[in-house]
C-alpha positions as a Markdown table, in Angstrom:
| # | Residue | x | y | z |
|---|---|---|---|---|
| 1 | Unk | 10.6 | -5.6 | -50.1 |
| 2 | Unk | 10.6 | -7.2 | -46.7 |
| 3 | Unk | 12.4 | -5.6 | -43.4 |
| 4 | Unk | 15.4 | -8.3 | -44.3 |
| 5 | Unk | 15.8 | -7.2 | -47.2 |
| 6 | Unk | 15.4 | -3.2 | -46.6 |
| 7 | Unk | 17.8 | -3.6 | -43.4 |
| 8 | Unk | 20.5 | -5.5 | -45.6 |
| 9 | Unk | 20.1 | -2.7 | -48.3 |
| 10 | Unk | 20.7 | 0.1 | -45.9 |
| 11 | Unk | 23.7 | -1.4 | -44.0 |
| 12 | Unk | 25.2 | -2.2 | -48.0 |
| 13 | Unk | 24.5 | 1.6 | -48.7 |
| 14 | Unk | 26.3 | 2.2 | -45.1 |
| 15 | Unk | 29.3 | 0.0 | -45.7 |
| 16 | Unk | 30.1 | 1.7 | -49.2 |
| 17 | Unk | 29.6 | 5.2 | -48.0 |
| 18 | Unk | 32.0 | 4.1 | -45.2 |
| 19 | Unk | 34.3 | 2.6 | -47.8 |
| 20 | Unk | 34.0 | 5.8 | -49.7 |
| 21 | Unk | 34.8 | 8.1 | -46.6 |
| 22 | Unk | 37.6 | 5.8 | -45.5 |
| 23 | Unk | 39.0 | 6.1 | -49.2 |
| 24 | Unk | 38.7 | 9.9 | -49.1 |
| 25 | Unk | 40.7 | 10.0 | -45.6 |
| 26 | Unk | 43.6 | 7.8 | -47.2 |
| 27 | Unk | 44.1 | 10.0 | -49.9 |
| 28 | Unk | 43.6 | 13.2 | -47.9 |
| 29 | Unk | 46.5 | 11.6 | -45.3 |
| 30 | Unk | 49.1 | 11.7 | -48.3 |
| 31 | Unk | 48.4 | 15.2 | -49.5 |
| 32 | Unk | 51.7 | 17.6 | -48.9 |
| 33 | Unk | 52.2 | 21.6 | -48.9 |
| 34 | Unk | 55.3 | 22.6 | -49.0 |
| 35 | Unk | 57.0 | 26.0 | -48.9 |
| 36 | Unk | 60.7 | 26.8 | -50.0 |
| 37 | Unk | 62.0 | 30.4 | -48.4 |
| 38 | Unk | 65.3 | 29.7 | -49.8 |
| 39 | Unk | 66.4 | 29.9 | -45.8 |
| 40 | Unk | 63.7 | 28.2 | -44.7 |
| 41 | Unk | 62.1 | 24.8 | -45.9 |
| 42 | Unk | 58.7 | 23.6 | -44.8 |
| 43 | Unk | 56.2 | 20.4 | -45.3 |
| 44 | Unk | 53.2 | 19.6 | -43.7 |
| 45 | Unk | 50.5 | 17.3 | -44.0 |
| 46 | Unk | 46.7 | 18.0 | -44.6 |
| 47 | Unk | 46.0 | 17.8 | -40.9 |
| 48 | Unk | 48.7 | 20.3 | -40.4 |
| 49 | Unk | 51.2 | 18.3 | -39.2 |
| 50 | Unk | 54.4 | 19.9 | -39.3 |
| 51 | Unk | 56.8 | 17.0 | -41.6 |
| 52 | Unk | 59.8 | 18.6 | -42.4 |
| 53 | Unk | 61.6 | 21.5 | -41.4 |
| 54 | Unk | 64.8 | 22.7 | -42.5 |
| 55 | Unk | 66.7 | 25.5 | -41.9 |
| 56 | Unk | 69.8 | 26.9 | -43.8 |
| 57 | Unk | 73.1 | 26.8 | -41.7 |
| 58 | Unk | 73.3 | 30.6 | -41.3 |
| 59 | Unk | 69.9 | 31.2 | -40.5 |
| 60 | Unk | 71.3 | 29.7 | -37.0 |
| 61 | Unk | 74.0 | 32.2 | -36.4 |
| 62 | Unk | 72.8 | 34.9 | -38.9 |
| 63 | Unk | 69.4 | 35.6 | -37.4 |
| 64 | Unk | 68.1 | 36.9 | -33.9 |
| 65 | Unk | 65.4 | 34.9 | -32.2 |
| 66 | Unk | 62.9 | 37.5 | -33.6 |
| 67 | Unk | 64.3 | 37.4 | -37.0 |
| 68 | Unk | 63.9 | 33.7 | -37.0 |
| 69 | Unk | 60.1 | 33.6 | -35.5 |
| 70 | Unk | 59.8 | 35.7 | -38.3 |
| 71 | Unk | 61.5 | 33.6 | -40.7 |
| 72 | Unk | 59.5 | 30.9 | -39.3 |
| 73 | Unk | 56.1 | 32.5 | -39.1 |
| 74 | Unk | 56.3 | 33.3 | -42.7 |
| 75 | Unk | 57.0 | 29.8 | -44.1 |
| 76 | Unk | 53.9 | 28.7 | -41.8 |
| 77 | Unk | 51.8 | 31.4 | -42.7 |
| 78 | Unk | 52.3 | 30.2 | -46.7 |
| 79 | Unk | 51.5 | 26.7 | -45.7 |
| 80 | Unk | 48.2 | 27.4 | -44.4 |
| 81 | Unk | 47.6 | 29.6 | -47.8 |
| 82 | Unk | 49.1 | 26.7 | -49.6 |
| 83 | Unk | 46.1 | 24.6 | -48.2 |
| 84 | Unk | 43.5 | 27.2 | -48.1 |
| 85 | Unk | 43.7 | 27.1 | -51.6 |
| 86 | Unk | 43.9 | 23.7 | -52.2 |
| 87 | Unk | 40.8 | 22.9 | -50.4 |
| 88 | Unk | 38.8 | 25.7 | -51.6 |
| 89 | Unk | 39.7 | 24.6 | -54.9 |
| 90 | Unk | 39.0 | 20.5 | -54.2 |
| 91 | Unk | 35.7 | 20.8 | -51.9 |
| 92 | Unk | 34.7 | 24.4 | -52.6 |
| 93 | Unk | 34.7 | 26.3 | -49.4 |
| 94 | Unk | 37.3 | 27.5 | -46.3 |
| 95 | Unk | 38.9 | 25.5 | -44.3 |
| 96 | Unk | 37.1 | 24.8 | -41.1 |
C-alpha cells in the first residue's frame, strides 16, 4: 500500500467516525425527559436544557416562595434521575 493510499484510508476511516459521531449528536439533541408533578410540569433536553415549564394556576397564589423552590427543586431533581437512568442504561455508566 503506498502513503497515498494509506493517507486516503485513514482520512475515509476519519470521515465516517466523524459521520458516526455527528449522527450520535443529532439523535442525542432530540432526546426528552420529562416529569409531570400534577402542579408542576417539566422538559428538558439531554444537555439539560430546561424546554418547558409549566406551572398550575394555584401553584402561583397557593404556594410560598419556599414551597415553590421546593416544588420546583423536586421536578428538577427527577429530571436528572430521569436521565441518569437513561444513560446508564444506553452507554453503561454515570453521567459525567
Amino acid at each position: 500500500m503506498s502513503d497515498k493510499d494509506l493517507v486516503e484510508s485513514v482520512l475515509r476511516e476519519l470521515s465516517e467516525a466523524a459521520d458516526k459521531w455527528e449522527a450520535l449528536v443529532a439523535q442525542a439533541e432530540n432526546v426528552t425527559y420529562s416529569v409531570d408533578l400534577g402542579d408542576v410540569h417539566a422538559v428538558a433536553n439531554s444537555d439539560g436544557r430546561l424546554l418547558k415549564l409549566t406551572l398550575h394556576p394555584g401553584v402561583m397564589t397557593g404556594y410560598s416562595h419556599a414551597e415553590l423552590a421546593d416544588r420546583l427543586n423536586v421536578a428538577l431533581a427527577a429530571l436528572r434521575e430521569e436521565a441518569e437512568a437513561e444513560n446508564e442504561a444506553r452507554y453503561g455508566g454515570p453521567l459525567q
